[in-house]
C-alpha positions, 0 to 999 in steps of 0.5 A: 500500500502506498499513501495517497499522494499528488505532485506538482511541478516536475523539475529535478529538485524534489521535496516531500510535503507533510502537513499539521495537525489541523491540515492534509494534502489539500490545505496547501491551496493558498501557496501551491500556485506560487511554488516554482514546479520548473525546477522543483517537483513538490509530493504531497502526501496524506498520513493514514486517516487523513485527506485521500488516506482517511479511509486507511487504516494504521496504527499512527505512529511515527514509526509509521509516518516515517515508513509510510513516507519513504514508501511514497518517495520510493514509489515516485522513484526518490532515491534522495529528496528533501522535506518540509513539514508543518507544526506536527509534520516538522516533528514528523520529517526530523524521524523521517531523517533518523531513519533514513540519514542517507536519502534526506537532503535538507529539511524545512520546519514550518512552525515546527514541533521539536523532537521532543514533543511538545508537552502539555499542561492541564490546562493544554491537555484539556483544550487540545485533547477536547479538540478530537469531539469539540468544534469550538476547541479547534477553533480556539486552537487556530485562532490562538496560535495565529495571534487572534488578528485573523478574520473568523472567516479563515479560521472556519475554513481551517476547522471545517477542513479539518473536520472534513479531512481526518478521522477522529481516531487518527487526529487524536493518536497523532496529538498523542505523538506529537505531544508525549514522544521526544527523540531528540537525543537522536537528532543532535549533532545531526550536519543536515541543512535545516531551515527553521521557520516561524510565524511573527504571531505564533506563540505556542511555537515561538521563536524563543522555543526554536532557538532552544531546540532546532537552533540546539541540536542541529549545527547547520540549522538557521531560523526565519522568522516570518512578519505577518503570520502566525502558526499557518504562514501557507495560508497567511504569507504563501508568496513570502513562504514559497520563496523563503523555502526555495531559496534554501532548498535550490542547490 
């Protein structure tokens, strides 16, 4: 079985796409018509239980996401690529890279979750766990983590993507990974180039907590921080987004 995927562009640089919690395949709308597809080749993929593998069953662990990926990448004939990953997927692409060192030319962390999970309080454990059934958490969970400057009208858009794009099982088990399981003894001292991003009006993943993990433990990771946006700079800065990563992950 191989994940539901589609490309876009079909040049020689080639880069696997992972999404956020709140996202999938198809919540890259906003920045996809500004990628260069002459000189890139972009895959994006869908975890089990999400967007075209909703239907999927799995067990949604990292272990998984990372097998599944390079599955993806075998099946579009990758010997080596590089990554980029959104809030959960930026935990996601740093297994991926312990995997399989040899095949991972550069990463892009989008307002990423350290290898170290991101641990929460009571209180966090409470809105991001009541998220899997409550509307209302996800809501606040967007609108919290883009700075609550961003008109109700997007946020929606978010949520109802999410809420028509995962399964209830999944989205829960992937909370689970990305906030209990830290591997990130593993990754320090990794030399892979890693671009940092992170969202101006993001303050869960904030560039304070990027300086003390990514900028920590990989020696050739660099940090951009992006002006006007929040958690999702897709969304809210595609244009600048799309050349930032480009920029670093031309050859």
């Amino acid at each position: 079985m191989v994940n539901h995927y589609f490309t876009h562009g079909s040049g020689e640089t080639r880069v696997l796409v992972l999404n956020g919690w709140f996202g999938s395949s198809g919540a890259w709308g906003a920045l996809t018509p500004n990628l260069n597809g002459t000189d890139f080749t972009w895959a994006f993929m869908d975890y089990r239980g999400y967007g075209g593998s909703k239907d999927v069953a799995g067990e949604h662990t990292l272990a998984e996401i990372s097998s599944d990926a390079l599955a993806v990448a075998d099946d579009l004939g990758w010997d080596t690529f590089s990554l980029v990953g959104h809030s959960m997927g930026g935990q996601f692409i740093q297994r991926i890279l312990v995997d399989a060192p040899q095949r991972v030319e550069r990463l892009v962390a989008l307002t990423p979750v350290p290898a170290s999970g991101v641990p929460l309080d009571d209180e966090g454990h409470a809105l991001f766990h009541g998220a899997v059934e409550n509307r209302d958490n996800r809501y606040g969970i967007v609108d919290f983590t883009t700075g609550n400057r961003n008109t109700p009208v997007w946020v929606n858009a978010v949520v109802d993507h999410s809420l028509a794009n995962s399964t209830r099982e999944a989205f829960g088990d992937y909370l689970d990974q990305w906030t209990t399981v830290d591997f990130h003894e593993e990754v320090v001292g990794n030399e892979v180039p890693i671009l940092a991003v992170v969202g101006e009006h993001d303050p869960a993943l904030s560039a304070e907590v990027i300086s003390a993990t990514f900028l920590e433990w990989y020696p050739n990771a660099t940090m951009e921080i992006m002006t006007n946006a929040g958690h999702y700079p897709m969304d809210e800065t595609p244009v600048q987004l799309a050349t930032v990563m480009e920029r670093f992950l031309t050859p």
